[in-house]
C-alpha positions as a Markdown table, in Angstrom:
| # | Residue | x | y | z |
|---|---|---|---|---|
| 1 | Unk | 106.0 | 209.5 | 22.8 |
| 2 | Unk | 108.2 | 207.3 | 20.6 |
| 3 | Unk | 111.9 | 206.3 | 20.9 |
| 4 | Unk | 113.9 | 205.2 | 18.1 |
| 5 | Unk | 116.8 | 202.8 | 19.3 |
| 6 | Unk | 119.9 | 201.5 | 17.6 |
| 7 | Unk | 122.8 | 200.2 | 19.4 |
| 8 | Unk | 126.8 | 199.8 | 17.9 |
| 9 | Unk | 129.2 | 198.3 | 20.1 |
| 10 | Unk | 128.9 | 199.7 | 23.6 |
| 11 | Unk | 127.1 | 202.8 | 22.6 |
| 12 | Unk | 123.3 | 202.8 | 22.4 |
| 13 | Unk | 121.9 | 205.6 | 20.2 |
| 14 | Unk | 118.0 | 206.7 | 21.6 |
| 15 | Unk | 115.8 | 209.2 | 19.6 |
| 16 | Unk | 112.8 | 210.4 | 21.7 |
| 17 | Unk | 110.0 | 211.9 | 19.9 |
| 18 | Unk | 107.3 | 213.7 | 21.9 |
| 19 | Unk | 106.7 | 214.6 | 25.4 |
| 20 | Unk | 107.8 | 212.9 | 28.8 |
| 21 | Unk | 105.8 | 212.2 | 31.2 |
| 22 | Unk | 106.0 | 210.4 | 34.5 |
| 23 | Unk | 104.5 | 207.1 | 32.8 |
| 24 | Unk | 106.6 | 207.6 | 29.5 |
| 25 | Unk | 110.1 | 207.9 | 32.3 |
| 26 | Unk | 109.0 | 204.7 | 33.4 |
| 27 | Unk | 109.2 | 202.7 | 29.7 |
| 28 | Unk | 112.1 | 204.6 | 28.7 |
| 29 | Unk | 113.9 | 203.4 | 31.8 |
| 30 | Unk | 113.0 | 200.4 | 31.0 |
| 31 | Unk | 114.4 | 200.3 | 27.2 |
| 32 | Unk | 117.4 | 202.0 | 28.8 |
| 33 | Unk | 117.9 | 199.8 | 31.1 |
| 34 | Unk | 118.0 | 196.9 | 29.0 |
| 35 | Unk | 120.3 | 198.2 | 26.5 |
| 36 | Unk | 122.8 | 198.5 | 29.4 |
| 37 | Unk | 122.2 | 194.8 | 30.2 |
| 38 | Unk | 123.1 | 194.0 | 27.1 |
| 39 | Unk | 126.6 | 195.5 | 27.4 |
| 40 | Unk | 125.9 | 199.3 | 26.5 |
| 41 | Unk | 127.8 | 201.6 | 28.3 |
| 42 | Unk | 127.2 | 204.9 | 26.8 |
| 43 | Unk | 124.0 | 206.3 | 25.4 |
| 44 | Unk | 123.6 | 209.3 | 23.2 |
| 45 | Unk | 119.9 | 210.6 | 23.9 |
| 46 | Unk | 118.3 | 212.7 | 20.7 |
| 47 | Unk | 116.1 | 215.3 | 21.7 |
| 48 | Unk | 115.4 | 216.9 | 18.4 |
| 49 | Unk | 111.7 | 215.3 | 18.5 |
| 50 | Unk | 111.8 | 215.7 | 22.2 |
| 51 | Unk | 109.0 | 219.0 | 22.8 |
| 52 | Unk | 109.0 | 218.4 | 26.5 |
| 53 | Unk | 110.1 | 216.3 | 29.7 |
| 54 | Unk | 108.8 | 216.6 | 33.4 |
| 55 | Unk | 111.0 | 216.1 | 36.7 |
| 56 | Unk | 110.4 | 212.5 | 36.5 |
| 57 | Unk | 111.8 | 212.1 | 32.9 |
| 58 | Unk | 115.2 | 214.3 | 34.5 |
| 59 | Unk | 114.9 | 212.3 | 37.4 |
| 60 | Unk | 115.2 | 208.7 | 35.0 |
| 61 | Unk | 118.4 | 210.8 | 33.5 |
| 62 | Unk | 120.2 | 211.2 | 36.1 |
| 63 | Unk | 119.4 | 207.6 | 37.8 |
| 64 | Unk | 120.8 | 206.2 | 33.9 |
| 65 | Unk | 123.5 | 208.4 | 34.2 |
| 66 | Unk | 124.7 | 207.1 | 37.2 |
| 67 | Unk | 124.2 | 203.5 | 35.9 |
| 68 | Unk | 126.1 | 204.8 | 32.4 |
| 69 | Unk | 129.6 | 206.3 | 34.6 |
| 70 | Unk | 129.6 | 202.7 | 37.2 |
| 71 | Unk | 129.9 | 201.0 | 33.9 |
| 72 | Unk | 132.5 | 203.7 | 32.8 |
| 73 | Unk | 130.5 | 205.5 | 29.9 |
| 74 | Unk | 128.3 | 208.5 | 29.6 |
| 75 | Unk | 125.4 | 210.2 | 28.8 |
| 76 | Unk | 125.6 | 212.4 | 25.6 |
| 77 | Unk | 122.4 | 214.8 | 24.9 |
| 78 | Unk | 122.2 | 216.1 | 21.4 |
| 79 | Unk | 119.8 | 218.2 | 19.9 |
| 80 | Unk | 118.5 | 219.7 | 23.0 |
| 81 | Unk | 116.3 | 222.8 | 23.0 |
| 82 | Unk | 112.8 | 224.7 | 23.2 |
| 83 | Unk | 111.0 | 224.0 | 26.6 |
| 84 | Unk | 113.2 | 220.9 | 27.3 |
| 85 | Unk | 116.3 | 223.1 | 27.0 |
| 86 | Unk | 114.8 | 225.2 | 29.4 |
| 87 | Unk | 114.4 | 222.9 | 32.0 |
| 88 | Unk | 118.1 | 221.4 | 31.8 |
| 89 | Unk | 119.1 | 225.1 | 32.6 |
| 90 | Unk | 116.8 | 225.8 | 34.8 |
| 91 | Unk | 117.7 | 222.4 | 37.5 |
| 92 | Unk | 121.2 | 222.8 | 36.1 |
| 93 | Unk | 121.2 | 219.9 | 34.3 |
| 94 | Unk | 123.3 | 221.2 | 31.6 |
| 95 | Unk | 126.2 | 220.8 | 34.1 |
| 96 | Unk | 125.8 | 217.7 | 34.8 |
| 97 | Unk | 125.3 | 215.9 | 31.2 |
| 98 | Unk | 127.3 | 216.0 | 28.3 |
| 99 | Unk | 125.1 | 218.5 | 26.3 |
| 100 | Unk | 126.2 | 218.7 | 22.5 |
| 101 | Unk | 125.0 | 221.4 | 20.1 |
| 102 | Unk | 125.2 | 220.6 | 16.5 |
């Protein structure tokens, strides 16, 4: 897995190439996390290079999210589809985040 991170303002920009696993969640909690430390309050997450993610990647998502709305942003998911796409509609996922389709 790679991530590709750019930040502007508050908003943190993340491409993720590859699959998640539970050991990939953990690092890009980690990078999430400290772009929110450093002011960030909104992320837009790029999935186009994302082939697939497990629970404990959707699990990290939703933990961020949380962290993302108590510092009044968002998560915004673009790109998002194949297997990964599956999964958000499958655990419902799709109604929690800001999904955008280009």
């Amino acid at each position: 897995m790679k991530l590709d991170i750019s930040k502007i303002g508050n908003e943190g920009r993340v491409r993720i190439l590859g699959n998640m696993y539970v050991e990939d969640a953990t690092h890009v909690r980690e990078k999430l996390l400290a772009l929110l430390d450093e002011g960030v309050a909104s992320l837009t997450l790029d999935f186009s290079g994302l082939e697939y993610i497990d629970s404990s990647g959707l699990g990290m998502l939703i933990s961020i999210n949380k962290r993302c709305m108590q510092k009044g942003g968002k998560i915004r998911i673009t790109e998002l589809r194949g297997v990964a796409e599956e999964l958000f509609k499958l655990t419902r996922l799709d109604l929690v985040f800001d999904i955008v389709k280009k």
